[in-house]
C-alpha positions as CSV (number, residue, x, y, z in Angstrom):
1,X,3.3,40.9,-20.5
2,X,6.1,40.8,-17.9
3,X,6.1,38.2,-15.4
4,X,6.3,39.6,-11.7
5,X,9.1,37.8,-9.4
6,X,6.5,36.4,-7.2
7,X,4.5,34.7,-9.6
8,X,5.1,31.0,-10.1
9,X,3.9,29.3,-13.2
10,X,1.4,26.5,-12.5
11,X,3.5,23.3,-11.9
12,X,0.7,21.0,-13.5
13,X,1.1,23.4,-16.4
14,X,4.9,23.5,-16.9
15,X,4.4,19.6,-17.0
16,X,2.0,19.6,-19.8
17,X,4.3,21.7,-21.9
18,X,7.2,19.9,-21.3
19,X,5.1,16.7,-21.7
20,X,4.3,17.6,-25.3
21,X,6.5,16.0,-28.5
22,X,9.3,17.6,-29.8
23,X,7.8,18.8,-33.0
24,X,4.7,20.7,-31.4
25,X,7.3,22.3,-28.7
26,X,9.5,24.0,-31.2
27,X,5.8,25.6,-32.5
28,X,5.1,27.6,-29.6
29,X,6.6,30.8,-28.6
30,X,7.9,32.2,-25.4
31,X,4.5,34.6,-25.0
32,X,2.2,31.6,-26.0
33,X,4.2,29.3,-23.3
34,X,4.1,31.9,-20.8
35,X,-0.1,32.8,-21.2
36,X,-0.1,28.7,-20.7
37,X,2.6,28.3,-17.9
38,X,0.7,31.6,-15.9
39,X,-3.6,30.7,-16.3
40,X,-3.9,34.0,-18.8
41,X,-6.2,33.9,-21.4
42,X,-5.1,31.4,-24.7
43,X,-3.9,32.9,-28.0
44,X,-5.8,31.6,-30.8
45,X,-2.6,30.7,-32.3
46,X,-1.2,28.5,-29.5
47,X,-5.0,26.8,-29.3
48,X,-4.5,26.0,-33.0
49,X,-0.9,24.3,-31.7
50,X,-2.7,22.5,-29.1
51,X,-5.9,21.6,-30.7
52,X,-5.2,17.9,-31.0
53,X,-4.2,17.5,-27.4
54,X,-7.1,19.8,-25.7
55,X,-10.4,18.5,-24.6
56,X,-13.3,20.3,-23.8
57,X,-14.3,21.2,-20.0
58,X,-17.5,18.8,-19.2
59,X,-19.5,21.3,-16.9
């Protein structure tokens, strides 16, 4: 999905991402960074990438 000029990625979200070792960065792609970066819904894939450094939401 194409990313419109006046959407910004989450800034809290961008920092997680670039907060994340080296090894687990060069794992994700530039559509599983970009569902992350933008609030869309998670590919399975990139949850699996994440899975150690994901908590559940507590509702």
């Amino acid at each position: 999905m194409a990313v419109s000029q006046k959407e910004q990625p989450d800034p809290r979200r961008v920092a997680v991402l670039r907060s994340l070792p080296l090894e687990v960065k060069e794992q994700i792609t530039g559509e599983e960074a970009e569902a992350f970066m933008y609030n869309r819904e998670l590919p399975d894939s990139l949850l699996e990438k994440l899975k150690d450094y994901l908590t559940e939401d507590e509702q």
